[in-house]
C-alpha positions as a Markdown table, in Angstrom:
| # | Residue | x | y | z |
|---|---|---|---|---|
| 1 | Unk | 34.9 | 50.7 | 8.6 |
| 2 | Unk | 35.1 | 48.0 | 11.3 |
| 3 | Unk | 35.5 | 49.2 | 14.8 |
| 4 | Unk | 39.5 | 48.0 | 14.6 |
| 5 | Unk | 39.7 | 50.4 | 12.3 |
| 6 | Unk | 38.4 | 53.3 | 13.5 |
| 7 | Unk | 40.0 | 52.6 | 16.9 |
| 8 | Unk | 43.2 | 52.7 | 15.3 |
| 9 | Unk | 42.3 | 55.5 | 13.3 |
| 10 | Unk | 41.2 | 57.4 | 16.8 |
| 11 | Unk | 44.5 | 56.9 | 18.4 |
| 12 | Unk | 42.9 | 54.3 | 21.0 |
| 13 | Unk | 40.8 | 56.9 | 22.2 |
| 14 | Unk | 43.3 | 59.2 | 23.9 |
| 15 | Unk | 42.0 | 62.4 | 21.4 |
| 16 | Unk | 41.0 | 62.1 | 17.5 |
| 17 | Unk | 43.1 | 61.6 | 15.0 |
| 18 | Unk | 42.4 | 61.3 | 11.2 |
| 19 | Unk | 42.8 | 57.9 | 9.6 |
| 20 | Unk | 46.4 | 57.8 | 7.9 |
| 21 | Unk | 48.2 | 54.6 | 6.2 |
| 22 | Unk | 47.7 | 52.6 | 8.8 |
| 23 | Unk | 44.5 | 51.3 | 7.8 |
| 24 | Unk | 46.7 | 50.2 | 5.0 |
| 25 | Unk | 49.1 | 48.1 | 7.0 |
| 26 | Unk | 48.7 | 44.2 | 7.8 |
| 27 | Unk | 50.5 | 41.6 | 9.8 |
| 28 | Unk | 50.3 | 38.0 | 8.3 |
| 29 | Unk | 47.4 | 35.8 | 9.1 |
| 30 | Unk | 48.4 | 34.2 | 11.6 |
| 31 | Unk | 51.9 | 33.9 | 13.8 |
| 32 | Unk | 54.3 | 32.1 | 11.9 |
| 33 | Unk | 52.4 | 32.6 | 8.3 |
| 34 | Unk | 54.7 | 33.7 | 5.5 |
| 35 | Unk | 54.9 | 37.8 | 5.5 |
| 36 | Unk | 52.8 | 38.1 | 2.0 |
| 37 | Unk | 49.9 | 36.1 | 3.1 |
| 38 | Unk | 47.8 | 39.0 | 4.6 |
| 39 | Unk | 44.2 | 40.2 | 4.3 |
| 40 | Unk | 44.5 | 41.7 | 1.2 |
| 41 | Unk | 45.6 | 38.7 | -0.3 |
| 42 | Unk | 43.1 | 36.1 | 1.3 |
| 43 | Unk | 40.1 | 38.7 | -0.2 |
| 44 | Unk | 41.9 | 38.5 | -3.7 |
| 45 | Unk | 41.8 | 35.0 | -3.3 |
| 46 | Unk | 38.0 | 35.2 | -2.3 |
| 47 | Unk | 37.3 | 37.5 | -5.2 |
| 48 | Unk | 38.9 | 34.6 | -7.6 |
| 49 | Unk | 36.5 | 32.1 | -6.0 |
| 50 | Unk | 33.7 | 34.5 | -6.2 |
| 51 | Unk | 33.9 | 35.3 | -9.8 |
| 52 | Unk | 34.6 | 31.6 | -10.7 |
| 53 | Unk | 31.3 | 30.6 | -8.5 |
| 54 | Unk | 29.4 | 33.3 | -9.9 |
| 55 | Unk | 29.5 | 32.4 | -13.7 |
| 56 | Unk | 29.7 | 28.5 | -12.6 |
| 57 | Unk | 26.3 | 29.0 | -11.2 |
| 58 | Unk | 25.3 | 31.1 | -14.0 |
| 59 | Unk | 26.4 | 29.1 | -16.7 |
| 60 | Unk | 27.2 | 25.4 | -15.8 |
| 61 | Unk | 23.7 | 24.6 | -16.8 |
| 62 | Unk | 22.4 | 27.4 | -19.0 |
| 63 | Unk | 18.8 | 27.3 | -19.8 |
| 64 | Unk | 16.9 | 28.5 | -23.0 |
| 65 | Unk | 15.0 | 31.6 | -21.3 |
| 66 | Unk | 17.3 | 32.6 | -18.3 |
| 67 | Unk | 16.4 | 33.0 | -14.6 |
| 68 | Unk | 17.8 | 34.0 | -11.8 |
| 69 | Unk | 21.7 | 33.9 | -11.6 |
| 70 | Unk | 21.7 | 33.1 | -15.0 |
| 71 | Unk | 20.1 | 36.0 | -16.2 |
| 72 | Unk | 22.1 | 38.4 | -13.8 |
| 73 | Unk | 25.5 | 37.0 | -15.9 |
| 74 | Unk | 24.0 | 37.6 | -19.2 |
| 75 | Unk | 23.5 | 41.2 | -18.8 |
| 76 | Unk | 26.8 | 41.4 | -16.9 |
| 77 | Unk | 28.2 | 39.3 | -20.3 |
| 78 | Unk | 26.5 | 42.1 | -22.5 |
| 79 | Unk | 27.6 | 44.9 | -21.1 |
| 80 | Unk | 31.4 | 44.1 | -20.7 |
| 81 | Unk | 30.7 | 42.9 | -24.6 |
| 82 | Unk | 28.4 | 46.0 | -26.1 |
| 83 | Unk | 30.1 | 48.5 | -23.9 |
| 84 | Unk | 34.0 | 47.2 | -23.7 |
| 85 | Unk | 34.6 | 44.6 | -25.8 |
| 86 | Unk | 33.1 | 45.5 | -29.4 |
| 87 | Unk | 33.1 | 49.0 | -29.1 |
| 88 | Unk | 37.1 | 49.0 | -28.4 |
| 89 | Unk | 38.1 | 46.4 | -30.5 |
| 90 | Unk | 35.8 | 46.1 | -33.2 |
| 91 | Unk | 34.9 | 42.3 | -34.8 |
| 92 | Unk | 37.7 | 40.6 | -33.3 |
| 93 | Unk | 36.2 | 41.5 | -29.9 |
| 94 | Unk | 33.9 | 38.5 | -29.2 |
| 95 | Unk | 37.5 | 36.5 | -29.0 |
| 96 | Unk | 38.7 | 38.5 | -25.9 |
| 97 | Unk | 35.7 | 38.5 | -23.8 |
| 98 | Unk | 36.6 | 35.7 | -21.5 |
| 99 | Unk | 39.5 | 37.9 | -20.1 |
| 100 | Unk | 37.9 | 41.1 | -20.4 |
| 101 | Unk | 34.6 | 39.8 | -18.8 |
| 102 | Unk | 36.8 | 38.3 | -16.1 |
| 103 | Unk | 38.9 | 41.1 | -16.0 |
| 104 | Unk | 36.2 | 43.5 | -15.3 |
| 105 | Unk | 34.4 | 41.1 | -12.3 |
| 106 | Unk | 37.4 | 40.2 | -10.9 |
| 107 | Unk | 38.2 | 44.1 | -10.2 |
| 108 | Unk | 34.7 | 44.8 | -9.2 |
| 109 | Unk | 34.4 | 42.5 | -6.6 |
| 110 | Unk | 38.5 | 43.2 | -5.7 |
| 111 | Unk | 37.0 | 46.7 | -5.0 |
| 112 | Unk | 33.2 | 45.9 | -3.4 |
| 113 | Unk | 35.5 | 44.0 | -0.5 |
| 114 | Unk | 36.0 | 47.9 | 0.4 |
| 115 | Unk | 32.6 | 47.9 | 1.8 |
| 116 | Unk | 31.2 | 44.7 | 2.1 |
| 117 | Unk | 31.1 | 44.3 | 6.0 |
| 118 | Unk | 34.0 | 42.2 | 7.8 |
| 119 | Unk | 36.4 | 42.6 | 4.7 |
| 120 | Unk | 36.2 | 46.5 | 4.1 |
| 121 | Unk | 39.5 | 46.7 | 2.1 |
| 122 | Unk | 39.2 | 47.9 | -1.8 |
| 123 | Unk | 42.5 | 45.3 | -2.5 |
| 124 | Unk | 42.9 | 47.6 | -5.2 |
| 125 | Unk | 44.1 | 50.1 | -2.8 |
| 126 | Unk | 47.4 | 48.2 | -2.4 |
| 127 | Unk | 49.6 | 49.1 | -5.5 |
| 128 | Unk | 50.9 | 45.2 | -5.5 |
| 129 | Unk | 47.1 | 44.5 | -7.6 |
| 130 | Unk | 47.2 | 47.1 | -10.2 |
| 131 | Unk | 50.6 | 47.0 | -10.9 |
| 132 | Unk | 50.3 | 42.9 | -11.9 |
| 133 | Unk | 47.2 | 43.6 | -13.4 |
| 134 | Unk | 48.6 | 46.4 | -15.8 |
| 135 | Unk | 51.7 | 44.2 | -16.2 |
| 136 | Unk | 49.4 | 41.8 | -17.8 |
| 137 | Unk | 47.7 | 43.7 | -20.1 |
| 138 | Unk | 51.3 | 45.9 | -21.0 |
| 139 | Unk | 52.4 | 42.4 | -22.1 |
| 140 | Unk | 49.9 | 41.2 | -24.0 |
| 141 | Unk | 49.4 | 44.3 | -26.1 |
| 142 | Unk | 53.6 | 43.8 | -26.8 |
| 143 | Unk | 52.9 | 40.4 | -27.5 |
| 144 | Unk | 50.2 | 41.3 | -30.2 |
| 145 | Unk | 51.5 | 44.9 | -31.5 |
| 146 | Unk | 55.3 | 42.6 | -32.7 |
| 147 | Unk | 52.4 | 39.2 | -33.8 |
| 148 | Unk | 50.3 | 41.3 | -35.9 |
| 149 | Unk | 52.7 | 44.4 | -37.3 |
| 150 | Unk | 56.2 | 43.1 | -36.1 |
| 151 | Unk | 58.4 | 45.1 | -34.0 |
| 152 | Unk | 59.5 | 47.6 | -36.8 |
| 153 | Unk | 55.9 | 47.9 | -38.0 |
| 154 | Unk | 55.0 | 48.8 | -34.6 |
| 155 | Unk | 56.8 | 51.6 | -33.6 |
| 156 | Unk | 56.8 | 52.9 | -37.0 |
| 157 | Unk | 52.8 | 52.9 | -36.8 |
| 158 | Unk | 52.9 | 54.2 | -33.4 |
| 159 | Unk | 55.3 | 57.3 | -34.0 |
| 160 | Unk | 54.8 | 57.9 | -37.6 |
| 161 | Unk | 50.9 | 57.4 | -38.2 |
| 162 | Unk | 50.0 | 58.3 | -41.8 |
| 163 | Unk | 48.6 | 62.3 | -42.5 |
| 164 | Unk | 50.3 | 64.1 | -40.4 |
| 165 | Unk | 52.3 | 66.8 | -41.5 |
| 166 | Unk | 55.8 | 65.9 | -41.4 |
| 167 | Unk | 57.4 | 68.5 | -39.0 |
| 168 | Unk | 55.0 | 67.7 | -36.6 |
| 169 | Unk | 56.5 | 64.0 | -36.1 |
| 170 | Unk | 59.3 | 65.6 | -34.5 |
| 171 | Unk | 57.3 | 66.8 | -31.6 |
| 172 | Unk | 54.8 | 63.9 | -32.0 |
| 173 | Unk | 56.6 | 60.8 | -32.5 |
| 174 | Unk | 59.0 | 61.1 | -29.0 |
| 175 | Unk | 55.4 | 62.4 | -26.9 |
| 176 | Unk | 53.8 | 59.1 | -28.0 |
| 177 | Unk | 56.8 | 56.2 | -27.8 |
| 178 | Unk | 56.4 | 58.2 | -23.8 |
| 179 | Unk | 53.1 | 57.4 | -23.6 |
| 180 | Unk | 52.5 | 54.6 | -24.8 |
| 181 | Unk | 56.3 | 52.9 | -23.4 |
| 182 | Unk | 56.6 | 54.3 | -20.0 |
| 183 | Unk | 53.2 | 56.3 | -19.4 |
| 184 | Unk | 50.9 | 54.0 | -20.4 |
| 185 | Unk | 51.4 | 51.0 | -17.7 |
| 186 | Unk | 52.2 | 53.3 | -15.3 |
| 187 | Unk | 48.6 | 55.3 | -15.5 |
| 188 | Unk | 46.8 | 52.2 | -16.2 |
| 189 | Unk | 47.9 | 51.1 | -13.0 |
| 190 | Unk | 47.8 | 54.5 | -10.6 |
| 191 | Unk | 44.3 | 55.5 | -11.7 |
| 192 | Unk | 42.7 | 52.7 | -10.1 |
| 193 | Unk | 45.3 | 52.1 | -7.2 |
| 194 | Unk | 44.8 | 56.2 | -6.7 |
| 195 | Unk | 40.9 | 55.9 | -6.4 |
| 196 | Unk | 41.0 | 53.2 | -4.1 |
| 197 | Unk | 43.5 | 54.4 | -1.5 |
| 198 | Unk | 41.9 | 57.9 | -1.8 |
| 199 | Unk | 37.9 | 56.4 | -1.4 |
| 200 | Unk | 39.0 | 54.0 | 1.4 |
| 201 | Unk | 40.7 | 57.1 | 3.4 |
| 202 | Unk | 37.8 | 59.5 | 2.7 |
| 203 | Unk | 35.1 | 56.3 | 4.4 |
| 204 | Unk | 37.8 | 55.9 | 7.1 |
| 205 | Unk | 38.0 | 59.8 | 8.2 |
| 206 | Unk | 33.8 | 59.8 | 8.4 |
| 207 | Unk | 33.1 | 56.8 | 10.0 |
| 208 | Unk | 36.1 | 57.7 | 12.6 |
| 209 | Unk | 34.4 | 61.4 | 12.8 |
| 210 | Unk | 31.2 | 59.8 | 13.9 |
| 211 | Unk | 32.6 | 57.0 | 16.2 |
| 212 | Unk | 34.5 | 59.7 | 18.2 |
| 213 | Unk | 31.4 | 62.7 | 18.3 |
| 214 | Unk | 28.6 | 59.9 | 19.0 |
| 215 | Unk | 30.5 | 57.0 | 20.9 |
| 216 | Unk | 33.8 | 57.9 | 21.9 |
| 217 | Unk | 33.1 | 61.5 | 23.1 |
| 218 | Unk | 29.6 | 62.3 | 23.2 |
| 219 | Unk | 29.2 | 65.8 | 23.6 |
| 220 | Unk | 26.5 | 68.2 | 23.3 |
| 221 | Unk | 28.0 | 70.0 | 21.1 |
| 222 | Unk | 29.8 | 66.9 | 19.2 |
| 223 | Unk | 26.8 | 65.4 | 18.7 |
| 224 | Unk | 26.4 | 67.2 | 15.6 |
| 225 | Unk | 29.3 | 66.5 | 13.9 |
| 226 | Unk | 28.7 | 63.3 | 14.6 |
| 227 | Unk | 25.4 | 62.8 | 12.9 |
| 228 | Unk | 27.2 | 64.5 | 9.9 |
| 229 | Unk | 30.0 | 62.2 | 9.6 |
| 230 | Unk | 27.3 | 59.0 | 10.3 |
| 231 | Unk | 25.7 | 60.8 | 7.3 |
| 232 | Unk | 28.4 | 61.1 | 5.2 |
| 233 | Unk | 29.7 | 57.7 | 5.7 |
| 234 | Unk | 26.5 | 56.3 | 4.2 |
| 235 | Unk | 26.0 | 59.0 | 1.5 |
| 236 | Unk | 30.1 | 58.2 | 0.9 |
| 237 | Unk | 29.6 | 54.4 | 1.0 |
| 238 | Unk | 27.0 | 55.2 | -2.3 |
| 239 | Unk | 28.9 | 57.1 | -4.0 |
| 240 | Unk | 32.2 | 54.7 | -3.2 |
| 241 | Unk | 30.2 | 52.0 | -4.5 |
| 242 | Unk | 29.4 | 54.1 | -7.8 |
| 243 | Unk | 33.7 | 54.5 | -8.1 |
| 244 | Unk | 34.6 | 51.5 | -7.3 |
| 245 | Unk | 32.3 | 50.0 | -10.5 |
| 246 | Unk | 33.4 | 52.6 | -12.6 |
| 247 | Unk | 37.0 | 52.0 | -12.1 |
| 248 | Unk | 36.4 | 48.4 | -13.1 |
| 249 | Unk | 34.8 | 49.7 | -16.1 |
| 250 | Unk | 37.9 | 52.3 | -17.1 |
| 251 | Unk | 40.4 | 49.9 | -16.4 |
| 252 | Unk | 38.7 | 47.0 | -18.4 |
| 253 | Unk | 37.8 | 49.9 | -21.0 |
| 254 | Unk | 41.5 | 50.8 | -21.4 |
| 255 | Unk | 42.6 | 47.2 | -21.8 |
| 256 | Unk | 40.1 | 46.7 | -24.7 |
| 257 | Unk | 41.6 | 49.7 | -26.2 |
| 258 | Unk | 45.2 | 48.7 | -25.7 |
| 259 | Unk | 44.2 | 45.0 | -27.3 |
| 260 | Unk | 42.4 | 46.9 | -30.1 |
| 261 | Unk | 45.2 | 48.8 | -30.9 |
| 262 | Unk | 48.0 | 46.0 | -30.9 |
| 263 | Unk | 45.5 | 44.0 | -33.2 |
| 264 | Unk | 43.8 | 47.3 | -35.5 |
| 265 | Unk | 46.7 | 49.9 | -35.6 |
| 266 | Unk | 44.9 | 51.5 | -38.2 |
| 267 | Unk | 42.2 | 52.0 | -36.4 |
């Protein structure tokens, strides 16, 4: 947390107070600037340019036996494609890995800026992100599901999947045109907006514990506390680290799936 932060989150040092959604809230830029250009915004923007850089540098020139950046975007490239990509989607999946590889950066480094110093804000953390993102992918897996089965052969495959029992479509068919119509977006989007706000309060309320016991109020007796939440900021900072990559991974994961469906329904 930077030390506006935690000052806001200690109440300007008149007595502690626990970090609340104000550490979510931010003015524009600069006087005058439009109301949606904010921080999150500009570190989206830097996430674009760092993701673009990154495989620029990795693969503008590519060499025979990699080195160096090169080799650290091949085995980021594998694993989006052995772990995402042709595991969810099957032999059509080498087509989608430019999105899903870009997909899968682009929210790592959108949630890293949570505790890389000077940014520390997980964008992710503001609804606006996951929502567009889990627009796009809702979209595209319409757009495929009507290509490939047309909209008839959709829904049919989707509420009436072959070898079920037949009284059981009553109960089954309205539980998935739910899920996959209304719920589906809407949980794509939450679990990684709801994992972000949640990490990024949690680092907030120990970093603020220990600049109030060990700055703020040093006290004999505070003191401890303290030392526990300095602790637990950098044990939390590990573990938020751990979180914020495996959220890329779900979301990116569940996009593969969705595409794999739209494109394999029998599958």
């Amino acid at each position: 947390m930077s030390a506006s932060h935690i000052l806001a989150a200690s109440g300007g040092g008149e007595e502690f107070q626990a970090p609340g959604l104000e550490l979510f809230e931010f003015a524009p830029l600069w006087d005058g600037a439009p109301s949606w250009l904010t921080k999150p915004v500009l570190l989206a923007a830097l996430s674009v340019i760092i993701v673009c850089g990154f495989f620029w540098a990795a693969f503008s020139k590519p060499k025979l036996v990699p080195r160096g950046v090169q080799n650290i975007g091949e085995v980021g490239y594998l694993f989006v494609r052995d772990q995402i990509a042709r595991p969810m989607i099957g032999k059509d999946g080498d087509r989608w890995m430019p999105f899903l590889v870009s997909t899968f950066f682009f929210i790592l480094i959108m949630n890293w800026m949570g505790v890389i110093p000077l940014m520390q804000m997980p964008i992710a953390s503001h609804i606006a992100f996951p929502i567009v993102l889990a627009a796009i992918v809702y979209v595209m897996m319409w757009f495929l599901s009507i290509k490939h089965q047309g909209l008839i052969g959709w829904f049919k495959n989707m509420m009436f999947p072959p070898g079920l029992p037949k009284p059981l479509y009553v109960l089954y068919a309205p539980i998935e045109l739910l899920s996959v119509i209304v719920l589906r977006p809407f949980t794509h989007s939450v679990r990684l907006f709801a994992n972000m706000f949640a990490g990024h309060l949690l680092l907030a309320f120990f970093a603020t514990v220990a600049y109030w016991f060990l700055i703020e109020k040093l006290t004999g007796l505070g003191a401890g506390l303290g030392v526990v939440g300095f602790a637990m900021t950098i044990v939390m900072t590990g573990f938020e680290m751990f979180v914020q990559a495996l959220q890329a991974f779900i979301f990116t994961l569940l996009a593969a799936s969705y595409i794999g469906g739209a494109l394999h329904p029998d599958h």
